[in-house]
N, C-alpha and C positions, 0 to 999 in steps of 0.2 A: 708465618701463618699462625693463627690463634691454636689453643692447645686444644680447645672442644670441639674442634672440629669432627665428625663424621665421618668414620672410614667409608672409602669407596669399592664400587664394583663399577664394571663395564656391562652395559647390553650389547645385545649381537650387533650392534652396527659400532661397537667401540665409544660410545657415550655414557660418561661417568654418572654416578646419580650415589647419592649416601645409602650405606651398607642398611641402618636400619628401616630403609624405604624398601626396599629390596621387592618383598612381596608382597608390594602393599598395593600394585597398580595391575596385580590380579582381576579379571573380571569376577561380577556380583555374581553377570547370568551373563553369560553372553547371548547377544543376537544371532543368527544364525548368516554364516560368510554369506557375502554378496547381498547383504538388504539395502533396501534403497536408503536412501539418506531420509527422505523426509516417508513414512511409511504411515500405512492407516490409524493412526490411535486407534487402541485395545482399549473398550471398558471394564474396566473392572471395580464390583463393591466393597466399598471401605467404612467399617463398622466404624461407626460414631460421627458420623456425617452427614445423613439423614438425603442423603442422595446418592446415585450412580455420579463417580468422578473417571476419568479419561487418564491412563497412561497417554504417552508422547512420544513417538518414536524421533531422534535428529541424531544428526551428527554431533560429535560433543566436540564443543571450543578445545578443552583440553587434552581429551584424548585422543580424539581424531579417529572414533571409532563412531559407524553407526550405532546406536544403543537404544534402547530401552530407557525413558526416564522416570519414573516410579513418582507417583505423585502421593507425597506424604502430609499436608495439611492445608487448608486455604490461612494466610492471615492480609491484613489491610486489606483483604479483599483480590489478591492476586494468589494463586497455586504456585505453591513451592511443591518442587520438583526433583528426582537428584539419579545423577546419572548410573544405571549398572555396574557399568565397567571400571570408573577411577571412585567414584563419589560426589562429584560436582555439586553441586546441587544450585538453582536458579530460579528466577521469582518472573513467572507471566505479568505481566502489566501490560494495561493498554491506557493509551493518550498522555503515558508519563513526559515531561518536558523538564531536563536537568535544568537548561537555562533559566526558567523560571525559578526553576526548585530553590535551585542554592542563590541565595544572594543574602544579603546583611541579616534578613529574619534566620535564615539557615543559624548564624553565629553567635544570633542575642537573645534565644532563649523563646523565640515566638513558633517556630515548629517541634515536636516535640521529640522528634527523630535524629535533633540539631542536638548543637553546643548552648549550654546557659547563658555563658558568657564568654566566647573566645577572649578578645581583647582583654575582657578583666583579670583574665587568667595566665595573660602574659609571661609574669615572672616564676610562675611555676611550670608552664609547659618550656620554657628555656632552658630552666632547670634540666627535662628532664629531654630536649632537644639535646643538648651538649654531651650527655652520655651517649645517645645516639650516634652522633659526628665522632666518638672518641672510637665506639662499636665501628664503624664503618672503616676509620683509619688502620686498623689489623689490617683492612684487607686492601684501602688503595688510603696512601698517604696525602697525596696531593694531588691537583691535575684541576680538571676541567666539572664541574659538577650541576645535575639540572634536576631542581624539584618540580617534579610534573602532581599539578592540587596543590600547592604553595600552600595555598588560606591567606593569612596576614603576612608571610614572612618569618615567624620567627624561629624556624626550620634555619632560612638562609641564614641569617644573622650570626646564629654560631658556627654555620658551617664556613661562611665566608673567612673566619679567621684562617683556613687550611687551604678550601679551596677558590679559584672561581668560578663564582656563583651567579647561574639563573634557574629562574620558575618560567611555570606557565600556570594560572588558574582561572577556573572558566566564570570565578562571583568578578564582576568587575569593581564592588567596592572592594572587595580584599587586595586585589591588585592594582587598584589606586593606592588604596593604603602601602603598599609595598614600593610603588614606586616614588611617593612622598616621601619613604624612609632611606630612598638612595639605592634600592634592589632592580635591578637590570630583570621585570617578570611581564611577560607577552597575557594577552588577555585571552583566552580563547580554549578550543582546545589541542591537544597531542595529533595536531595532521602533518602532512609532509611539509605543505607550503610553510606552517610554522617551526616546523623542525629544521627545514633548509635553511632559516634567516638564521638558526643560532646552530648550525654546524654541528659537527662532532663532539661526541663528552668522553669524559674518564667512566662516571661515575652517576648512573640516575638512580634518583628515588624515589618509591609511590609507596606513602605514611599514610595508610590508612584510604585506599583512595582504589586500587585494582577491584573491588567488589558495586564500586559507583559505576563503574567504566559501563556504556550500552555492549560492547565489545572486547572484552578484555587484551584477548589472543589479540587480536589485531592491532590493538596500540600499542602490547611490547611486542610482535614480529616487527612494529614499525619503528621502534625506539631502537630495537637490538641492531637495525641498517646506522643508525646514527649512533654508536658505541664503537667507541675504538676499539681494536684488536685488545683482549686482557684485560678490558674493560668489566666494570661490573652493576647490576641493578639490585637495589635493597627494597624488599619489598614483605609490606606488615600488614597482615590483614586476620579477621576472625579464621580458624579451623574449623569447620563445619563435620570435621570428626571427630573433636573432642569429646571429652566424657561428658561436662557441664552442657554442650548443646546436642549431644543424642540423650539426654537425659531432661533437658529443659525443651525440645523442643519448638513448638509453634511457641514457647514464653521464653525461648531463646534472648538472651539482652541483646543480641547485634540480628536477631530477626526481624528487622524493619524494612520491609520492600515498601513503596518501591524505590527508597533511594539506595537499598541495599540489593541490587540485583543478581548479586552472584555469591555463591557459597564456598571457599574451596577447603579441600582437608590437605592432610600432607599427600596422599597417592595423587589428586586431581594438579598438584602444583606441581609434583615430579612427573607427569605426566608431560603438563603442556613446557613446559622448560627443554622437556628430553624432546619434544616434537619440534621446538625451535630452535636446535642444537644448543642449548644451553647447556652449562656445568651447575649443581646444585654442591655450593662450597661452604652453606652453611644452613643449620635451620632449626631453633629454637622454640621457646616458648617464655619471653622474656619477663621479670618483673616491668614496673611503669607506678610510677607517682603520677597517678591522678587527680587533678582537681576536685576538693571536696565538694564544690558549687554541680559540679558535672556527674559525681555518683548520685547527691540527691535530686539533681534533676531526673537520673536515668533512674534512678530508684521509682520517685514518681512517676513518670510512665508508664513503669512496669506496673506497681500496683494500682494505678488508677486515682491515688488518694491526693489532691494539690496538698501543697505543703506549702510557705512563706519563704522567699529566699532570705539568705540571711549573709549579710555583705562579708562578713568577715571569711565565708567560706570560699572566696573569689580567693585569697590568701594563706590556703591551708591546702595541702598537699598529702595524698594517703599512699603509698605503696602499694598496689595490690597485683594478686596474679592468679587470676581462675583457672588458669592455663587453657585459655579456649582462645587465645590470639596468637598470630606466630609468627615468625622472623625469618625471610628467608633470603640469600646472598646468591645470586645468581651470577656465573663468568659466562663472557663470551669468551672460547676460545682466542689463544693468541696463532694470528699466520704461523 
């Protein structure tokens, strides 16, 4: 097992979770025992807003407590929200449709919430896929492996030297593309009936992709049925308790609802893990070489100002690490 690994504790029910999580899935405020799950919204006024906005009372995907959701800024026009109890935080939309969302303009630079250029940027995100697969290997060497959000493939490509490899992802040109390049990847998204034709894995993984999900908790309680015993899921998404996004807020770089629908910190991820008896074996805040074409895409965005693309940046690679993204290795239990 790797040496940065996270000392552990047990909770009362005997389920391990890392030492420095420990008290981190403390409640904000609690609700008071026995509220209902869906409960009246509470108005409450929020300076700088120029209106009365709605707390939200639900059950929280990750924690599985009823709560309190705390409604902290409007952006693209949906309330982001974040739970009492773990930290979650979650983005209201309405009439969102991923299928339309994501498809080829998602990857070339025509939405703005998207990639500049997936494809052109090939030989640098393989680059920085390969370290990923070598990450992964500490903790399962070989076996059975499934990218659920593939994109184009090039996730699999290097994983396939280790393991065998399949995807699922829901743009059907990315998974054409994938399956022209010789990748065994279903079109659709993570349900049973798809997950029953391709059987049990060693090893799943959602790269940037657990915060798209309409339902998170539910695709991996669904995935964790189709993981082998000692099996594991690697999973990399923004921290929503970071310093850079309680500081950056609603100008957050990965606050984009609504294809960004979910927020999670390290307490909301140890939360729903420990809820689906999961082990939390490892959990970082990784460096990543980023495509230059893609920081000053997201750059532009953020500040509003176009800019000129400029080809050579499709081939230029930055390292960077705000530490507001984060790595996390989840075990199922072995029998």
């Amino acid at each position: 097992m790797p040496e940065e690994r996270t000392q552990h504790y047990e909770d009362s029910k005997g389920r391990r979770g890392p030492e420095d999580l420990r008290g981190s899935v403390a409640p904000f405020n609690r609700v008071e025992e026995g509220a209902t799950a869906i409960a009246t919204p509470r108005t409450k006024n929020h300076e700088g807003f120029g209106s009365r906005v709605r707390d939200r009372s639900h059950v929280c995907l990750a924690c599985g407590q009823a709560s309190v959701y705390r409604f902290l800024y409007r952006k693209n026009g949906c309330d982001i929200l974040r739970c009492e109890q773990c930290g979650l935080g979650r983005a209201e939309t309405m009439g969102f449709d991923p299928e339309s969302y994501y498809t080829s303009d998602y990857f070339s630079g025509e939405r703005p919430d998207g990639y500049a250029d997936y494809i052109g940027t090939e030989n640098i995100l393989r680059r920085e896929f390969a370290g990923t697969v070598e990450f992964i290997r500490k903790f399962r060497a070989s076996g059975r492996l499934l990218d659920v959000g593939c994109a184009y493939g090039f996730f699999l490509h290097e994983a396939k030297r280790f393991f065998d490899v399949s995807g699922i992802e829901l743009a059907e040109d990315a998974a054409e593309h994938c399956r022209r390049s010789g990748l065994n990847v279903f079109t659709g998204q993570a349900d049973e009936t798809l997950l029953g034709r391709l059987g049990t894995t060693d090893v799943i993984v959602l790269l940037d992709v657990i915060e798209h999900l309409p339902s998170p908790r539910d695709t991996i309680a669904l995935l964790v049925n189709h993981l082998d015993p000692g099996g594991i899921i690697v999973i990399t998404t923004g921290d929503f308790g970071s310093l850079y996004s309680r500081v950056a807020g609603a100008h957050w770089r990965l606050m984009t609802p609504p294809q960004h629908l979910w927020f999670f910190s390290q307490a909301s991820m140890l939360a729903m893990a420990i809820s689906l008896g999961l082990e939390v074996e490892h959990l970082d805040h990784p460096w990543k070489v980023v495509p230059l074409s893609l920081i000053s895409f997201q750059l532009t965005r953020m500040s509003g100002i176009r800019s000129k693309r400029i080809a050579i940046s499709n081939r230029l690679g930055l390292p960077v690490n705000l530490f507001d993204a984060m790595r996390v290795v989840l075990r199922k239990p072995s029998r």
